[in-house]
C-alpha positions as CSV (number, residue, x, y, z in Angstrom):
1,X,73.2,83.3,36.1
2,X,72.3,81.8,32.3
3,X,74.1,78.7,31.7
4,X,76.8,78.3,29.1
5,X,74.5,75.9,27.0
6,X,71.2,75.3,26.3
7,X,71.0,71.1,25.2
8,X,67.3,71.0,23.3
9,X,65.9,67.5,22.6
10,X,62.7,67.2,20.4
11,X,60.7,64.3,21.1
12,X,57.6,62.1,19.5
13,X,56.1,59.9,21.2
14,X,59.0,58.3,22.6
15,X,59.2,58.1,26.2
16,X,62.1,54.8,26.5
17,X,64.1,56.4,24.1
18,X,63.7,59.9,25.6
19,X,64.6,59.0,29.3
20,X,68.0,57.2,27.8
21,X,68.7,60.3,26.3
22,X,68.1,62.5,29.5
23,X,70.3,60.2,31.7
24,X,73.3,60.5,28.8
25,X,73.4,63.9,29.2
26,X,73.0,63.8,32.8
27,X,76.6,62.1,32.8
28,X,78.4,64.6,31.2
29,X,81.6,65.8,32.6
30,X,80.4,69.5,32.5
31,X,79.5,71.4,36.0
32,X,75.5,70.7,35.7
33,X,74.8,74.6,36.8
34,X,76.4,75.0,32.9
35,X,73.7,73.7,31.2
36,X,70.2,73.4,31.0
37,X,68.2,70.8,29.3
38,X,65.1,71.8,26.9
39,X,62.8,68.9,25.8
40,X,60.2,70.1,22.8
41,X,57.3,67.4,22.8
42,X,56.1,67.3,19.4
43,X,53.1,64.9,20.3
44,X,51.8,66.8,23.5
45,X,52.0,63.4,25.5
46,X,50.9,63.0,29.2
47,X,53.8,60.5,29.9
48,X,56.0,62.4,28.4
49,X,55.9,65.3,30.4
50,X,55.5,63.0,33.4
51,X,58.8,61.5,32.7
52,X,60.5,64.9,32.2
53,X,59.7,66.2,35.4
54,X,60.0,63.2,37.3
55,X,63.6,63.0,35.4
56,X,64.0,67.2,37.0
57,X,63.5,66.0,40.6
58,X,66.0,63.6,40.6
59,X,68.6,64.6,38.8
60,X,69.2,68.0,40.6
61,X,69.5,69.6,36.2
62,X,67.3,72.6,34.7
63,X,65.0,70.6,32.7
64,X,62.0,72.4,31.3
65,X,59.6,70.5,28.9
66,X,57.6,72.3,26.1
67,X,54.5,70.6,24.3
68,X,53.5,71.9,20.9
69,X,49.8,72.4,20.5
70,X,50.3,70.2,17.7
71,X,52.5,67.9,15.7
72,X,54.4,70.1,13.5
73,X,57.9,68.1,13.0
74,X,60.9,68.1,13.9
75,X,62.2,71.2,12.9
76,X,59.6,73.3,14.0
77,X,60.4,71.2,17.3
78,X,64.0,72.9,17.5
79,X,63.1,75.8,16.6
80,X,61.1,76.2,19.6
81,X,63.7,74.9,21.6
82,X,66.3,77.2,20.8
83,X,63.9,80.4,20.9
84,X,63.5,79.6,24.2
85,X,67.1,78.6,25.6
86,X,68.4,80.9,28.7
87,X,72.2,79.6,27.3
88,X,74.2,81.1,24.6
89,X,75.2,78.1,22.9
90,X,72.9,75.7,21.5
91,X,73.4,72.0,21.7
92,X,70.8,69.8,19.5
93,X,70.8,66.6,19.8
94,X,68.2,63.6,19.4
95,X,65.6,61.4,21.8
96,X,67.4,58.2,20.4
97,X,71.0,59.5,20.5
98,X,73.3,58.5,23.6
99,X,75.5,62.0,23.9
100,X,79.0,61.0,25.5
101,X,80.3,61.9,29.3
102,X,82.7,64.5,26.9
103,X,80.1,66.3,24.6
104,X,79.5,69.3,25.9
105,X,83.2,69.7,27.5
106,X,84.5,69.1,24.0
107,X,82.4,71.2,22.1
108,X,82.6,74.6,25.1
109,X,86.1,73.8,24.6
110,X,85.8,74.7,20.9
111,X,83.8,77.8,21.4
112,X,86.2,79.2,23.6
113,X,88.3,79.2,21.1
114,X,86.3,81.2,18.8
115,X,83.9,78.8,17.3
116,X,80.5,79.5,16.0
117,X,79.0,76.5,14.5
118,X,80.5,72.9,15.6
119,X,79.4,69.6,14.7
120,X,80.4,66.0,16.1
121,X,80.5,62.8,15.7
122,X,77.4,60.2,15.3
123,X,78.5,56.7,15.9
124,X,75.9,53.6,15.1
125,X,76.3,51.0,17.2
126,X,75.3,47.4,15.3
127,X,74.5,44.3,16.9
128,X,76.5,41.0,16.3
129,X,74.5,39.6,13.8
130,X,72.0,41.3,11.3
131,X,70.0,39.1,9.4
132,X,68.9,39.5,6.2
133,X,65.5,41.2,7.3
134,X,66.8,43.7,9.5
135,X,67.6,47.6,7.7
136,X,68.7,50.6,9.8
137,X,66.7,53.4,9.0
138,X,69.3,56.1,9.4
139,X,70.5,55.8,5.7
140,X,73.3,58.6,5.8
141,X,73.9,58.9,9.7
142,X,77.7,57.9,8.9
143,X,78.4,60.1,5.8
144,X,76.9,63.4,6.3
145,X,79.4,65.9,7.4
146,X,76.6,67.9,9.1
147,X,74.1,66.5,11.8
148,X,71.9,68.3,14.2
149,X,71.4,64.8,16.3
150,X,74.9,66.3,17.5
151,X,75.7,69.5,16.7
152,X,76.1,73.4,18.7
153,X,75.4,76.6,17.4
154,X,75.8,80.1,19.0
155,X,72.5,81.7,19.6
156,X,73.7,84.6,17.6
157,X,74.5,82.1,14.8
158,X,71.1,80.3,14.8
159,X,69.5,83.8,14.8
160,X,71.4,85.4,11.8
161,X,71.0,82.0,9.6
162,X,67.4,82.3,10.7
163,X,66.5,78.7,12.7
164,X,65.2,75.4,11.0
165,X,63.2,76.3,7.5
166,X,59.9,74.4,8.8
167,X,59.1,73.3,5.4
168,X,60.7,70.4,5.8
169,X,58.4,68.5,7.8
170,X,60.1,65.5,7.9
171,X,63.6,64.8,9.3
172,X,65.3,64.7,6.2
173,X,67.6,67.2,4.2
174,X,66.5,69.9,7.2
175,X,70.3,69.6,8.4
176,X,71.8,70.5,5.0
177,X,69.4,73.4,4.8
178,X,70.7,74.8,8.0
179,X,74.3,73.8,6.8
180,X,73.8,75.8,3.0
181,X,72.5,79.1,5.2
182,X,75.5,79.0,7.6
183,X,77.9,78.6,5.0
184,X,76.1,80.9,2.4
185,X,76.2,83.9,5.3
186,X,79.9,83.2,5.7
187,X,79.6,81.3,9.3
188,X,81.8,78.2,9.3
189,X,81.0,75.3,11.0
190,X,84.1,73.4,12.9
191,X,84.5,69.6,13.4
192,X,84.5,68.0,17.0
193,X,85.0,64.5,16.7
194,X,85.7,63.9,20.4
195,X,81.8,65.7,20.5
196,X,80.4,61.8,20.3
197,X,77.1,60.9,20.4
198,X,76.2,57.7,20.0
199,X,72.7,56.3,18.2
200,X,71.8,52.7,19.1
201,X,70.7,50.2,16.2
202,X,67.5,50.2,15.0
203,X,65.3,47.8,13.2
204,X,63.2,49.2,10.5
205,X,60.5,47.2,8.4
206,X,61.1,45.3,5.6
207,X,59.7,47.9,3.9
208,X,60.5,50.7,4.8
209,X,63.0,51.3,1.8
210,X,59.8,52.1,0.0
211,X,58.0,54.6,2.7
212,X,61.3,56.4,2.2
213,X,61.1,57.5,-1.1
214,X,58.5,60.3,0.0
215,X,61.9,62.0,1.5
216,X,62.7,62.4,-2.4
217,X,60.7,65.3,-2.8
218,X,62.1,67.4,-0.1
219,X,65.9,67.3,-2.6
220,X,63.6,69.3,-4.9
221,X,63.4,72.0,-2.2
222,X,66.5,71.7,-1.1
223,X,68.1,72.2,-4.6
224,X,65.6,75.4,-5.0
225,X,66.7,76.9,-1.9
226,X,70.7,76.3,-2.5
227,X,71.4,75.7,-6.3
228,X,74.6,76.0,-6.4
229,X,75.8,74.3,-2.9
230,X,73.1,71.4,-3.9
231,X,75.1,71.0,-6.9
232,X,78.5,70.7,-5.3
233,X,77.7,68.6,-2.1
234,X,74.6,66.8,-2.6
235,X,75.1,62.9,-4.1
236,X,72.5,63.1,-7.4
237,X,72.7,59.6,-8.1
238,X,72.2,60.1,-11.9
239,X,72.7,56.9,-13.2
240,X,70.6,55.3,-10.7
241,X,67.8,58.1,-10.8
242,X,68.3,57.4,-14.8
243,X,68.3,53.8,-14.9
244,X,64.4,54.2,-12.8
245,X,63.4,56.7,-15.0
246,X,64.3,53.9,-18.3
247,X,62.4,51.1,-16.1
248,X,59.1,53.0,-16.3
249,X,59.4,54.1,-19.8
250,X,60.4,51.2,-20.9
251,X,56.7,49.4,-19.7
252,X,55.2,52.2,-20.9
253,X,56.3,51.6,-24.8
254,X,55.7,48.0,-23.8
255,X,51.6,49.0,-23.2
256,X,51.2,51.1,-25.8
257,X,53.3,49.2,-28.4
258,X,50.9,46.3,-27.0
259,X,47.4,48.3,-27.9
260,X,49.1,49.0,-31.5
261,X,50.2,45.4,-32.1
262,X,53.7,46.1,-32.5
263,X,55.2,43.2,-31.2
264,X,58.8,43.5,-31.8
265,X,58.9,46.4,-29.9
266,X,56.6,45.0,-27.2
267,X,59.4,41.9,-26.7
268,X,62.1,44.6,-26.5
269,X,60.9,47.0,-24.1
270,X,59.5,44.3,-21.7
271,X,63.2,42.6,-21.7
272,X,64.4,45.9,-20.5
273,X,61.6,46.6,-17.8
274,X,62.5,43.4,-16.5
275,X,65.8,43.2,-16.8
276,X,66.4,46.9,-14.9
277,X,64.1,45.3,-12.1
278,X,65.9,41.8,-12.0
279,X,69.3,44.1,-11.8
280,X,67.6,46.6,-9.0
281,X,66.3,43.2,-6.8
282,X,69.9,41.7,-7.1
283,X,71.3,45.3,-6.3
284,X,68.9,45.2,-3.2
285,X,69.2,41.4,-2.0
286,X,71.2,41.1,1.6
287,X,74.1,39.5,2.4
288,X,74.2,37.4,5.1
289,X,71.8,34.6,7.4
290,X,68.9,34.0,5.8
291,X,69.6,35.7,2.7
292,X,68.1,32.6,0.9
293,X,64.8,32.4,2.4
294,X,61.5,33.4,0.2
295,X,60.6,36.1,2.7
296,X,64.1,37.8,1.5
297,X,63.2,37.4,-2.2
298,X,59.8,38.3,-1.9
299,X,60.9,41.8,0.1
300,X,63.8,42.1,-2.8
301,X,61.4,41.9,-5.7
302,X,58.7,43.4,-4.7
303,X,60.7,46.3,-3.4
304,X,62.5,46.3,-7.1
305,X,59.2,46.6,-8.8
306,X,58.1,49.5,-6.6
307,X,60.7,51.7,-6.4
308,X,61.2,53.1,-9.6
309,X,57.6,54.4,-9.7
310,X,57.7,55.7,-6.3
311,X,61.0,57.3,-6.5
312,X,59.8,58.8,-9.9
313,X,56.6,59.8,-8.6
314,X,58.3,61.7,-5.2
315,X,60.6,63.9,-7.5
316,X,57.9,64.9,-9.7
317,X,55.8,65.4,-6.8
318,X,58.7,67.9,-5.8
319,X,59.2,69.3,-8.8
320,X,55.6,70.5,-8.7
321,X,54.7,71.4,-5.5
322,X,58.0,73.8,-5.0
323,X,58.0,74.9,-8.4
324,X,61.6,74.2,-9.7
325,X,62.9,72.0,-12.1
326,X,64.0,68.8,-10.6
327,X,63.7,65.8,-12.0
């Protein structure tokens, strides 16, 4: 007999995180002959699969682990995961989300009453104190309406929108893609808030606000593939986007003004580069313990100066490589 669902957990190189994630779901309040457990290893790691199977004897649950012969991201990860479920219901979650005793009794409930697509609820947990140095690198965990770290599809549903578009290589803006071909084949997707996950705190680098821009070019994509959906649910941030584009123009005309000896023009296009960048570092300077120190001002300058270029750069890099008009 199949099992009602079919939980599938891509993985990288993350074996802590991973068991965590296993025993959560081993918790849940759902007969375990109900569901099955899929774990897609996108790294192909030893201890990984040791971990899995050791995690199979023990815990009397299907679990059946699946390496990729190479790394080819997280979407491509799910998609093999679902391909291969035995259940007719899909439940995707992530290798550093905690799902809840009630996840998968919530969400069968919702199915049984006709549901398709459901999605649930991602709770952060934050620790008492966050100093000034300390970023979370889920930037929109809390505001997206649509997350596959905790969401359930029918097979059917999955099938018909077509799986994960693999171009997206990188875990961002592959949920709304899913989301804009549900919707735009007329399959809605149903909340479940009492479907909880929850996603422990986590640390990023100072810097990481700056390795993040690359995510920029994948809204290019996005906004080829769904126009007119990108358009009415996707923030643009135009004033901010237009504000980096005037910082680098503005040192531009400074340069070149420079080389032609216009000086007036030199002063006033260097008071507006640095003036944007002075506004952007007090924008990104932290609240809180420590916020004084000259690592913290050092991060929020240097991070000011950088962004605009890089965030600049990633769109047009976008804009190019898919072949669309973004900017």
């Amino acid at each position: 007999m199949n099992p009602y669902f079919t939980v599938v957990v891509p993985t990288s190189n993350a074996p802590t995180r991973l068991q965590n994630c296993l025993q959560a779901i081993s918790q849940q309040q759902l007969a375990r002959d109900q569901f099955e457990i899929v774990v897609v290893d996108d790294t192909n790691q030893p201890e990984t699969a040791a971990l899995v199977i050791e995690f199979a004897r023990h815990s009397h649950i299907e679990v059946r682990y699946l390496a990729q012969p190479r790394s080819m991201g997280l979407a491509a990860a799910r998609n093999r995961g679902w391909r291969a479920a035995r259940g007719q219901h899909i439940a995707f979650t992530d290798d550093d989300c905690l799902p809840q005793p009630g996840w998968l009794l919530a969400a069968q409930r919702m199915f049984m009453r006709g549901a398709q697509v459901v999605t649930g609820t991602v709770r952060t947990t934050y620790p008492a104190r966050v100093t000034g140095a300390q970023r979370s690198i889920d930037r929109v965990v809390e505001i997206s309406d649509f997350l596959t770290a905790n969401c359930f599809c029918q097979t059917i549903a999955l099938q018909r929108a077509g799986g994960f578009e693999e171009s997206f290589d990188l875990a961002w803006r592959v949920d709304a893609d899913l989301q804009f071909k549900l919707l735009e084949i007329g399959i809605p997707i149903l909340k479940c808030p009492e479907a909880t996950v929850v996603r422990p705190f986590r640390v990023a680098n100072r810097y990481a606000v700056l390795t993040n821009e690359r995510q920029n070019r994948y809204d290019a994509l996005l906004y080829k593939r769904h126009p007119d959906l990108f358009r009415q649910r996707m923030p643009r941030h135009e004033v901010m986007v237009l504000r980096y584009y005037t910082t680098i123009i503005s040192l531009v005309v400074a340069l070149i003004s420079a080389g032609f000896g216009y000086v007036p023009l030199v002063l006033i296009s260097l008071l507006t580069y640095v003036g944007l960048t002075v506004w952007l570092a007090i924008e990104r300077w932290p609240a809180g313990a420590g916020s004084g120190t000259w690592e913290v001002a050092k991060e929020a300058m240097f991070t000011a100066v950088a962004t605009p270029f890089l965030s600049v750069f990633w769109r047009l890099y976008g804009s190019v490589k898919y072949r669309v008009l973004y900017l």
